[in-house]
C-alpha positions as CSV (number, residue, x, y, z in Angstrom):
1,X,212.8,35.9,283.4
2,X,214.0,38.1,286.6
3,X,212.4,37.4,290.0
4,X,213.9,39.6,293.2
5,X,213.7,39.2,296.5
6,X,212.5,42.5,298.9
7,X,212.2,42.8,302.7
8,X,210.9,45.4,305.2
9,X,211.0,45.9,308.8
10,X,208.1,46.9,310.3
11,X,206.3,47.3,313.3
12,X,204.9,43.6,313.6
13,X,208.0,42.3,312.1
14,X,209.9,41.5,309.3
15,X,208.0,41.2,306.2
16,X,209.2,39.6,302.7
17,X,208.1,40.0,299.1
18,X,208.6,39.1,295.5
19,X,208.3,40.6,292.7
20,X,209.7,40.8,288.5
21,X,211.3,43.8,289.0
22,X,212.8,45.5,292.1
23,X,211.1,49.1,291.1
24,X,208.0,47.9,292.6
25,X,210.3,47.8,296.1
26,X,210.6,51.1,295.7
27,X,207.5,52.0,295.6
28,X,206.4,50.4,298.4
29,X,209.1,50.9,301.0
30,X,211.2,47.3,300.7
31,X,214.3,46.9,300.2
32,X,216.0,44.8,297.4
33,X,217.9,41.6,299.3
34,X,218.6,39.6,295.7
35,X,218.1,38.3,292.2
36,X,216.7,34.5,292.8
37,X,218.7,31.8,290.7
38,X,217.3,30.0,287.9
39,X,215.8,26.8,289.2
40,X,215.7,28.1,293.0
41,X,212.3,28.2,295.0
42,X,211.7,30.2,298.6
43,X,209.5,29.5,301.2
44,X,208.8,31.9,304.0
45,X,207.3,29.7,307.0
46,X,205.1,31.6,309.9
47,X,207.6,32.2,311.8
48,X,209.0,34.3,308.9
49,X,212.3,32.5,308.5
50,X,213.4,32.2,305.0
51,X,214.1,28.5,303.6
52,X,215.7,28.3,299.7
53,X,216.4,25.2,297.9
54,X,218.0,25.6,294.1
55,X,217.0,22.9,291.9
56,X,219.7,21.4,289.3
57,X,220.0,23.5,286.0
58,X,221.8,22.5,283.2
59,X,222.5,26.0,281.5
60,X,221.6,29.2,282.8
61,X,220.0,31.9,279.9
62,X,219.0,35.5,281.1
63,X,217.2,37.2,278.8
64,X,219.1,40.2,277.2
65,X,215.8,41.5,276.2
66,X,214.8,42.7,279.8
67,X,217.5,44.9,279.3
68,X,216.9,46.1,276.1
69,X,213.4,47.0,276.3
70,X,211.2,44.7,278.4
71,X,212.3,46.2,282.1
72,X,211.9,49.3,283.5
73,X,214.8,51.9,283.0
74,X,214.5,52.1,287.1
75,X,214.9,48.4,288.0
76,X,218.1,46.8,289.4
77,X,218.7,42.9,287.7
78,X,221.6,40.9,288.4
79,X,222.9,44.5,290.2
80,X,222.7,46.4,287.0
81,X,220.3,49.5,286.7
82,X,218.7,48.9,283.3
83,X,218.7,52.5,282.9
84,X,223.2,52.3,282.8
85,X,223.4,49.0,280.8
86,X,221.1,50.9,278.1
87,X,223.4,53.9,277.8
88,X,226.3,51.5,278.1
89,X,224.7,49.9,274.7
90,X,224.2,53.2,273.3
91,X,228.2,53.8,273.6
92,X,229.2,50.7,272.1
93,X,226.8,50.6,269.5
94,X,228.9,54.0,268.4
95,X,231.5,51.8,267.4
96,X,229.1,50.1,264.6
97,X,227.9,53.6,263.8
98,X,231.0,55.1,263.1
99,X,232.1,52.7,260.6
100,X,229.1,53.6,258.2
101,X,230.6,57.3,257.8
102,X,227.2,59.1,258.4
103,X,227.4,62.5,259.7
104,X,223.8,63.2,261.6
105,X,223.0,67.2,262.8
106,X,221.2,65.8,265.9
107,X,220.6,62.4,267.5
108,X,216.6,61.6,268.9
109,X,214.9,58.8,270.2
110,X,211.6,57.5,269.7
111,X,210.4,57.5,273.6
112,X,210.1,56.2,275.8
113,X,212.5,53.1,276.0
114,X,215.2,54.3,273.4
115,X,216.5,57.5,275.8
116,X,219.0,55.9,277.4
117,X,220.5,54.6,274.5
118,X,220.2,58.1,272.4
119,X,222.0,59.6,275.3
120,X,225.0,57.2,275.4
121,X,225.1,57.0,271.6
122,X,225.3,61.4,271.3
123,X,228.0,61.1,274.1
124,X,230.3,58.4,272.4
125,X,229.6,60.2,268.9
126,X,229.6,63.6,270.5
127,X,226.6,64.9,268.6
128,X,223.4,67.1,269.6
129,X,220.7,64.8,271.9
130,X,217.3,66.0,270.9
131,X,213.8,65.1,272.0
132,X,212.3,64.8,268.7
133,X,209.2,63.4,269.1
134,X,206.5,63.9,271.7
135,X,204.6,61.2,273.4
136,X,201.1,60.4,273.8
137,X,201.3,58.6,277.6
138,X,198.2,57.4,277.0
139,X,198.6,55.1,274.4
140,X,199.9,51.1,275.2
141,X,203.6,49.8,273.5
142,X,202.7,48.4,269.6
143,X,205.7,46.2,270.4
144,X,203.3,43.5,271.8
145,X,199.9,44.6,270.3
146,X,198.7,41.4,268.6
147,X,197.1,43.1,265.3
148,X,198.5,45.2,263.0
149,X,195.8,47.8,262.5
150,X,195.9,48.4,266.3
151,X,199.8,48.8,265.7
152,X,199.3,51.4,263.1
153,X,196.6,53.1,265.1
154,X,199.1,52.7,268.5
155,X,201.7,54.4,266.2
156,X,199.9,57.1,264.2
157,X,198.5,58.7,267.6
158,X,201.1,58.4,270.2
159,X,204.2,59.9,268.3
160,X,204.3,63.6,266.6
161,X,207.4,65.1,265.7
162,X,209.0,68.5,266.9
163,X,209.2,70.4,263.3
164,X,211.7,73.1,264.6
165,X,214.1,70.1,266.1
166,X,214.5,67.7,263.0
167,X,213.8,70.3,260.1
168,X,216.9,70.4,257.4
169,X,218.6,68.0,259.8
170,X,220.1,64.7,259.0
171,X,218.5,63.2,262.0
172,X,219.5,59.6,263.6
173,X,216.3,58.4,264.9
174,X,217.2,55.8,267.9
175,X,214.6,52.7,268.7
176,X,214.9,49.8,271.2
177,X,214.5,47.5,268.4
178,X,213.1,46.6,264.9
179,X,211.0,43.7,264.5
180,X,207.8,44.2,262.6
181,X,208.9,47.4,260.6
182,X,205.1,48.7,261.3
183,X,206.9,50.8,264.3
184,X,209.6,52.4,262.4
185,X,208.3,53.0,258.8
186,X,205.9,55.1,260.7
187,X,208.6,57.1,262.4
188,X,210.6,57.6,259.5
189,X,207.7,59.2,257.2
190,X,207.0,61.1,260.3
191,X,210.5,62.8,261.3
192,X,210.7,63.0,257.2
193,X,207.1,64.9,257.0
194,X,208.3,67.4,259.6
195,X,210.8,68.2,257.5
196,X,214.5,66.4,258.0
197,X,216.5,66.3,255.5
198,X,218.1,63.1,256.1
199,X,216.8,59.8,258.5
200,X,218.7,57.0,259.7
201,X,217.0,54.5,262.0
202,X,219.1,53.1,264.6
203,X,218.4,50.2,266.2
204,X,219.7,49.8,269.7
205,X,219.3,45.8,269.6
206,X,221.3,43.4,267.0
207,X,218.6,41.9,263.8
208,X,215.7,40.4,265.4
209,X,215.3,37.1,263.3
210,X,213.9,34.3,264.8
211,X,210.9,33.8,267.1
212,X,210.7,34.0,271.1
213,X,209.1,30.7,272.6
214,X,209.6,31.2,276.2
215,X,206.3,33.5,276.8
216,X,206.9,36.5,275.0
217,X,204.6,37.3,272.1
218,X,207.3,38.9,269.8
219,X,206.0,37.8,266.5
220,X,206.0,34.8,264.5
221,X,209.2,34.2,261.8
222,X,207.0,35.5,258.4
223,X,206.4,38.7,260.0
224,X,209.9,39.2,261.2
225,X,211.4,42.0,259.2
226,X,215.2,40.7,259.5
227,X,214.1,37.4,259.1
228,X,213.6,38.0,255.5
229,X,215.8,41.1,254.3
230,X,219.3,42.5,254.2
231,X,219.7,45.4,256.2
232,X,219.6,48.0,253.3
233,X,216.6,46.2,252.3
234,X,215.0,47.0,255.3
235,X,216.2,50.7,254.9
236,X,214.5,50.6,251.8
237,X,211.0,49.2,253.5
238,X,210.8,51.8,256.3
239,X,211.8,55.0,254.3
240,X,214.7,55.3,255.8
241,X,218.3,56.8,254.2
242,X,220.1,54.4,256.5
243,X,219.7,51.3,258.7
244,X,222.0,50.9,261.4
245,X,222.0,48.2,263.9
246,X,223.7,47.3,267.3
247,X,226.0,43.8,266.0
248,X,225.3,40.7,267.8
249,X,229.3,40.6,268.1
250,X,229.1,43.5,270.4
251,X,225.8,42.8,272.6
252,X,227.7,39.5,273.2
253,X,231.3,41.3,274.2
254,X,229.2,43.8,276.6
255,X,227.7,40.5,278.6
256,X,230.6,37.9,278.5
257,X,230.3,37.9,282.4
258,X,226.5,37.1,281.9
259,X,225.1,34.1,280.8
260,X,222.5,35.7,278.1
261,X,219.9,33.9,275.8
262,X,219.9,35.4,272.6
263,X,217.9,33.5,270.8
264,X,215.6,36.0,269.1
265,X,219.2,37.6,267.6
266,X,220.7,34.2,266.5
267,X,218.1,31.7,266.4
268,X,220.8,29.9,269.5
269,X,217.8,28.5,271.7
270,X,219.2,27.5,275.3
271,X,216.6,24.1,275.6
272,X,216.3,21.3,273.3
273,X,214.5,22.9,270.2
274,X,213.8,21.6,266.8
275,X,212.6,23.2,263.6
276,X,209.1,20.6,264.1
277,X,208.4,22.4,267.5
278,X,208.9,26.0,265.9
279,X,206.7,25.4,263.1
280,X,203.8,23.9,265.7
281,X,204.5,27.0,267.8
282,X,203.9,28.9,264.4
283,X,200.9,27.1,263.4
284,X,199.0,27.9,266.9
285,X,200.5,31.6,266.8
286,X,198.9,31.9,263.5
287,X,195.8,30.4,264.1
288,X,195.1,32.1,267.4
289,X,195.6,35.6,265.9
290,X,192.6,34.8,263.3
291,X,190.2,33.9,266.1
């Protein structure tokens, strides 16, 4: 997980701060200094000199996930705006998207995380960007809501569709991701209620398959869509005409100067971890969601 550095000047001094993403800098009138190393620890004594000591790692892992929909589109990790790397995602996964011959009127994206993307995808593709779908701002993300009734409700009230920008379209509907399908069936019966002619979801990530274990409550495997169907299985399952997915190949090509853990794509954990310790991990998931 990212952890930055910030500093300020100020009238009693220099002051220091850290923080998960460097936005919060922003905000608050610091400026970013650095991305900490895996394994390194700071301590700012009284006389507010900075002393670092990096611990030995065995294999560094960043987690690609930050940039494909955990982080804010406004922070800077490892000196990359998230907000750039996303439409750089959206350009290559044009490549992919070509190759399945689809022809879509207009190109939208289910807000908030899934602009940049759209935007890079319409510009490689050279097709119509539309904001298709309004947003509630007041409703929370359903990609970390625990329960799948809250999910549903999260969904059914903080997306409608614009009917006069996806009616007798063949709309490509872009998303961060797919993991659950509660997210995207949703969206697909909704841009297809308003009145498109055609839907293709679009997901901006590779196949989510396999589990996260290192503090993020993705899902456990049983409820992971990819996990258990072919991709125009899953088309099937959400409504949609088409499924079309960012390739693992290509996430991989766009961070071959960054060490990445990709785990949740191809089930490639960075620590020692066997199939015993995923089941437990399972078993406690499973039984803390019934409490």
């Amino acid at each position: 997980r990212p952890l930055v550095m910030g500093r300020k000047y100020t009238d009693q001094g220099v002051v220091y701060a850290f923080a998960s993403e460097s936005t919060t800098f922003d905000y608050l009138g610091y400026e970013l200094i650095r991305d900490l190393s895996p394994g390194e620890m700071v301590f700012i004594d009284q006389e507010r000199h900075v002393h670092t000591r990096i611990g030995k790692t065995k294999k560094q892992a960043f987690c690609v996930f930050e940039y494909i929909y955990f982080a804010r589109e406004d922070t800077v990790i490892h000196n990359r705006l998230v907000a750039s790397e996303r439409v750089r995602m959206g350009k290559k996964l044009a490549e992919t998207f070509r190759k399945t011959g689809l022809q879509p009127d207009i190109i939208i994206d289910v807000p908030n995380s899934a602009y940049f993307f759209a935007s890079g995808l319409a510009e490689e593709l050279n097709v119509p960007y539309r904001r298709g779908l309004a947003k509630n701002h007041h409703m929370g993300r359903s990609f970390i809501t625990p329960n799948q009734v809250e999910r549903e409700k999260i969904v059914r009230q903080k997306l409608n569709p614009i009917r006069d920008i996806v009616a007798g379209k063949k709309v490509a509907v872009v998303d961060d991701s797919i993991v659950r399908g509660t997210t995207s069936k949703r969206i697909v019966q909704l841009v297809r209620n308003a009145g498109a002619k055609e839907v293709y979801f679009v997901s901006a990530s590779p196949p989510i398959k396999h589990p996260c274990i290192y503090g993020i409550d993705m899902s456990v495997k049983k409820e992971i869509l990819a996990s258990h169907y072919e991709i125009d299985e899953i088309a099937k399952y959400i409504g949609a005409d088409a499924v079309v997915y960012q390739s693992l190949e290509d996430l991989r090509e766009l961070y071959k100067d960054l060490p990445i853990c990709d785990a949740c794509f191809s089930g490639r954990y960075p620590t020692g971890v066997t199939q015993e310790l995923l089941d437990e991990i399972e078993q406690e998931k499973l039984n803390s969601d019934r409490v």
